[in-house]
C-alpha positions as CSV (number, residue, x, y, z in Angstrom):
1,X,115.0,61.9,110.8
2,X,112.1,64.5,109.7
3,X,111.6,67.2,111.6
4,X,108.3,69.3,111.4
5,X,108.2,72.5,110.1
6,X,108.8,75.6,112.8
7,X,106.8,77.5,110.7
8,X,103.4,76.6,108.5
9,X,101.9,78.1,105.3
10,X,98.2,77.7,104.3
11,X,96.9,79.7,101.3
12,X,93.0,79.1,100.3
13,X,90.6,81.8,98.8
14,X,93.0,84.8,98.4
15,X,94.0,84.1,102.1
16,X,97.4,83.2,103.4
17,X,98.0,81.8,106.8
18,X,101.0,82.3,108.4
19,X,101.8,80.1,111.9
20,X,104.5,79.9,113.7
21,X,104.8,76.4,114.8
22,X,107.2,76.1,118.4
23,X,104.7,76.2,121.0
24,X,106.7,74.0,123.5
25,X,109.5,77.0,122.8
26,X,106.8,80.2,122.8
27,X,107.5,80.1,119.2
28,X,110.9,81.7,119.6
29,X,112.7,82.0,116.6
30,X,115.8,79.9,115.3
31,X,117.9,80.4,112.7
32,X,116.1,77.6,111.2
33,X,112.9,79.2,111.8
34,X,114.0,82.7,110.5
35,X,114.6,81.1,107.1
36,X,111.9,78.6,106.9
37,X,109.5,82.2,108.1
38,X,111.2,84.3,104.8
39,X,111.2,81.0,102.5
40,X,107.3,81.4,103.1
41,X,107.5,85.4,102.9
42,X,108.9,84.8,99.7
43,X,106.3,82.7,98.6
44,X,103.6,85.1,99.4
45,X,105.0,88.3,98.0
46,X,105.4,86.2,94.6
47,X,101.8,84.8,94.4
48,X,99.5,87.3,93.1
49,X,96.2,85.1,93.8
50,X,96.8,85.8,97.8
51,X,95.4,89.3,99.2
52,X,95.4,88.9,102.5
53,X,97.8,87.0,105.4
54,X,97.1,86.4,108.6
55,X,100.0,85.9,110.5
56,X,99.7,84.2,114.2
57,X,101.6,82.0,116.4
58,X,100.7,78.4,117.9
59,X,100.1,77.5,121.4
60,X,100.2,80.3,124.5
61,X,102.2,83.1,123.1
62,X,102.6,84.7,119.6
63,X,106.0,84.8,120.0
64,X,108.6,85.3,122.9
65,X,111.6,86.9,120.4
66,X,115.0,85.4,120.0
67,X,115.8,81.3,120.6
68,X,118.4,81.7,123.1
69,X,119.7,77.9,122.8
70,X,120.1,79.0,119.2
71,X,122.2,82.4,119.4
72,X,125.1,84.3,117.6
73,X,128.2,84.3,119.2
74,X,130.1,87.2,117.1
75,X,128.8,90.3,116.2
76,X,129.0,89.9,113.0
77,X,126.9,87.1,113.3
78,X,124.6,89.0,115.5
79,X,124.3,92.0,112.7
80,X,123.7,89.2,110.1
81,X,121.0,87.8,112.2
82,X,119.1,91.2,113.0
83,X,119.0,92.0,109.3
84,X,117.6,88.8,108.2
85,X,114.7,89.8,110.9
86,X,114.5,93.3,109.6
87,X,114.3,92.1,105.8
88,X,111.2,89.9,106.8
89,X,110.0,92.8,108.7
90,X,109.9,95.4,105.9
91,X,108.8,92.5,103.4
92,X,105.6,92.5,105.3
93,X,106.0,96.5,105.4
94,X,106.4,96.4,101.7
95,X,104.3,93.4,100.2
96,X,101.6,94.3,98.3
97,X,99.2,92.1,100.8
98,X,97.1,93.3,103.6
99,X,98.4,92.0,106.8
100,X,97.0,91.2,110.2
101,X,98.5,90.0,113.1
102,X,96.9,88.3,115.6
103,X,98.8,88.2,119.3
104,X,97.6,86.1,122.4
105,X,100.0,85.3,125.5
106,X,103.1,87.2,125.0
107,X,105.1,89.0,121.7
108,X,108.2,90.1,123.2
109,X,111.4,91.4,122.1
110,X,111.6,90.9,118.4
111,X,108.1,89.0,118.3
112,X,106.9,92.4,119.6
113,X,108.5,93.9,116.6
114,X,107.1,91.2,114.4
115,X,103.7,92.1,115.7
116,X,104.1,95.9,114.8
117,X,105.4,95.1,111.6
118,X,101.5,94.2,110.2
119,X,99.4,96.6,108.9
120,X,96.6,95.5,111.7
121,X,97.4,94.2,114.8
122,X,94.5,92.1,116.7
123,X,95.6,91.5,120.2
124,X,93.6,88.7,122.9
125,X,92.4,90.4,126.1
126,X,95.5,88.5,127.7
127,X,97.8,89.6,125.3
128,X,101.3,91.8,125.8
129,X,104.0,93.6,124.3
130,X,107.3,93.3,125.9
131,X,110.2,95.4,124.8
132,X,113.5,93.9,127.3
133,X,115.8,95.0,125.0
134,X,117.8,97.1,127.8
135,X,117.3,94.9,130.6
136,X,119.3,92.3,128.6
137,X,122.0,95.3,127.8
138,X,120.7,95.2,124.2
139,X,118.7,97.8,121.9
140,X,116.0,97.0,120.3
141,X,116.0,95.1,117.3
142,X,114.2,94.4,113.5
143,X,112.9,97.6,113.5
144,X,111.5,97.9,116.4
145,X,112.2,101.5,117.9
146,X,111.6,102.7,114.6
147,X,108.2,100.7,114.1
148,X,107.3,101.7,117.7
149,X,107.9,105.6,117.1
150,X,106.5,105.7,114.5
151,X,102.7,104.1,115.2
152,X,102.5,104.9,119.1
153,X,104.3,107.7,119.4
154,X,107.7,109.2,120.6
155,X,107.4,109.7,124.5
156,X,105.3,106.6,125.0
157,X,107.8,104.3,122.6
158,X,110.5,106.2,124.7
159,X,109.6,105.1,128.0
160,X,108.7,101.2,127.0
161,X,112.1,101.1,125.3
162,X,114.5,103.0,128.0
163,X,112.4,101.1,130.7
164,X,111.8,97.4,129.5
165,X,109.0,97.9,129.4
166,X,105.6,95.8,128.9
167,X,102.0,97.2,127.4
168,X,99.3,94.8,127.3
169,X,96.3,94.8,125.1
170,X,94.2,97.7,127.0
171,X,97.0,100.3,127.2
172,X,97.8,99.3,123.6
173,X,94.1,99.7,122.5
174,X,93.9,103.1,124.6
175,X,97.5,104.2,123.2
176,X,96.5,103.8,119.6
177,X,98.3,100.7,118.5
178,X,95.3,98.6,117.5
179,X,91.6,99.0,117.6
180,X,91.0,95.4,118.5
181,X,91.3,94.0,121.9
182,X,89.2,90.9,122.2
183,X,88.2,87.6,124.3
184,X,91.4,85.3,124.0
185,X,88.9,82.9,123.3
186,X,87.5,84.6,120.0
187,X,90.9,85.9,118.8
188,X,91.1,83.5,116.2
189,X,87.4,84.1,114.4
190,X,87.5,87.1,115.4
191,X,90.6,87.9,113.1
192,X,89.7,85.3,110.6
193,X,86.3,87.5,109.8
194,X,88.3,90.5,109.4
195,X,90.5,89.0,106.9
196,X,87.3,87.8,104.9
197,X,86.3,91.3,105.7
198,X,89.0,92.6,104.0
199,X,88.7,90.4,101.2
200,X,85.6,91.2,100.1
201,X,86.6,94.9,99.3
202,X,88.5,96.5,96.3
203,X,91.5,95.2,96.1
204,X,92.8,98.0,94.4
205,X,91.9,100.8,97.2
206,X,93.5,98.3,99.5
207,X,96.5,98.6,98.4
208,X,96.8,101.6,97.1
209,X,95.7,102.7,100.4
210,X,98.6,100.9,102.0
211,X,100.8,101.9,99.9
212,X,100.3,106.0,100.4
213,X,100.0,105.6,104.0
214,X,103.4,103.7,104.2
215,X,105.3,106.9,102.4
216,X,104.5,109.1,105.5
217,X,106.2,106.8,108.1
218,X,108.6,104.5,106.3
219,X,110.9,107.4,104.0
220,X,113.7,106.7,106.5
221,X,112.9,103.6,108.1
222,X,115.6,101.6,105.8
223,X,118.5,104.1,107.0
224,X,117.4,103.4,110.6
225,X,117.6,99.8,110.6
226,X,121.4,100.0,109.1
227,X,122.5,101.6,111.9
228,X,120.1,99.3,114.4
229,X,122.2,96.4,113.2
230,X,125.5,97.9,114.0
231,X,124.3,99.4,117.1
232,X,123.3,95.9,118.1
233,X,125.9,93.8,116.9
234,X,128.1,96.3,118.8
235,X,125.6,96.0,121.9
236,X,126.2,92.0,122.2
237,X,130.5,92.5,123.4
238,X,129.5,95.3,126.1
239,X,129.9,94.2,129.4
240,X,126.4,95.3,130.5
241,X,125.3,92.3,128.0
242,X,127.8,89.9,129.1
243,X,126.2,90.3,132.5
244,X,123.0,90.1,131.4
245,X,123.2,87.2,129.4
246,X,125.5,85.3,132.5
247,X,122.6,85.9,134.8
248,X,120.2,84.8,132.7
249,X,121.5,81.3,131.7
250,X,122.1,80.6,135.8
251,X,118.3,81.5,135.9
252,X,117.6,78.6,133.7
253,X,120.3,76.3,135.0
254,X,118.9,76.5,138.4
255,X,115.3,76.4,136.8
256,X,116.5,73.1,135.4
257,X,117.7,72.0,138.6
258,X,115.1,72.3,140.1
């Protein structure tokens, strides 16, 4: 039996499209997913015809983090996990490609780091960033309190992160984190024409560009995300998790029930 893909590809005029593909699931991301999302990465970063990618998620929310039918259940398989996101999440960093992200409905948890992880972020009037790492007794993960320092700030990132904390589109336009907030129902042309945008200037300037403007944020950013994975991995066997994660599955179950 096929199963169709969690995560689709589209490359036309110097533009790839990047869409993740779960929107019954919020486009939470599977192990499955993961590597079907840096299979396409991969592809990208090789193909010197594409410029620009537009990455964006299907459905009501860009995506909601973790797939927690589909999680570790050792630490070392939890470290393993969080560096595969933080590879992808640097590989967009890093590629020599423009990249826009374009949020509606919710990015949380690591699909908030995702989201930070594009050079542009485009965020629908309904849109939010969710960071609840802590509530769930973890830390955050694939970069994100590094990402999150880094472009909003430390005493805002702070307080999101040691809080739980959610920023939608307006505090995130009025905090710095993106420049464009607009209609849920435009998001889509909205970030399509500033990808063609983009891809009708020099190439060269973009990237270069991009490329000196990433050397005065990311010189430590690779160190940080080592010890993010062991802090993580070590995270998932506290108790605080444990109870976290107990209360959370009996929310579902009774959901189910009911």
């Amino acid at each position: 039996m096929s199963h169709a893909p969690t995560v689709l590809l589209e490359k036309a005029d110097g533009i790839a499209v990047l869409t993740l593909n779960r929107p019954d699931k919020l486009n939470a991301m599977s192990a499955a997913m993961r590597a079907e999302f840096g299979a396409h990465l991969q592809a990208i970063a090789a193909d010197p015809e594409i410029r620009i990618v537009l990455l964006q998620g299907l459905g009501r929310a860009f995506c909601v983090g973790a797939d927690t039918s589909d999680l570790p259940t050792t630490p070392l398989g939890w470290r393993d996990r969080i560096l595969t996101a933080q590879l992808h999440h640097i590989a967009l960093i890093k590629m020599s490609k423009i990249v826009i992200a374009s949020v509606q409905g919710v990015a949380a948890g690591g699909g908030a780091s995702l989201a930070l992880a594009a050079d542009i972020l485009v965020m629908a009037d309904d849109a939010t960033l969710r960071f609840p790492f802590v509530r769930l007794g973890l830390i955050p993960d694939g970069g994100c309190s590094y990402l999150l320092q880094s472009k909003l700030g430390v005493p805002a990132a702070l307080d999101l992160m040691l809080t739980g904390g959610t920023m939608d589109a307006e505090e995130a336009r009025r905090m710095g984190l993106t420049r464009r907030v607009v209609p849920a129902a435009r998001l889509q042309e909205t970030t399509r024409a500033l990808a063609d945008e983009l891809l009708a200037l020099p190439q060269e300037a973009l990237l270069l560009t991009k490329s000196v403007s990433r050397q005065t944020w990311t010189n430590t950013m690779e160190a940080a995300l080592g010890h993010e994975a062991d802090a993580f991995a070590l995270a998932t066997v506290m108790p605080g998790h444990q109870r976290a994660l107990a209360a959370a599955q009996a929310r579902l179950k009774n959901k189910g029930d009911h």
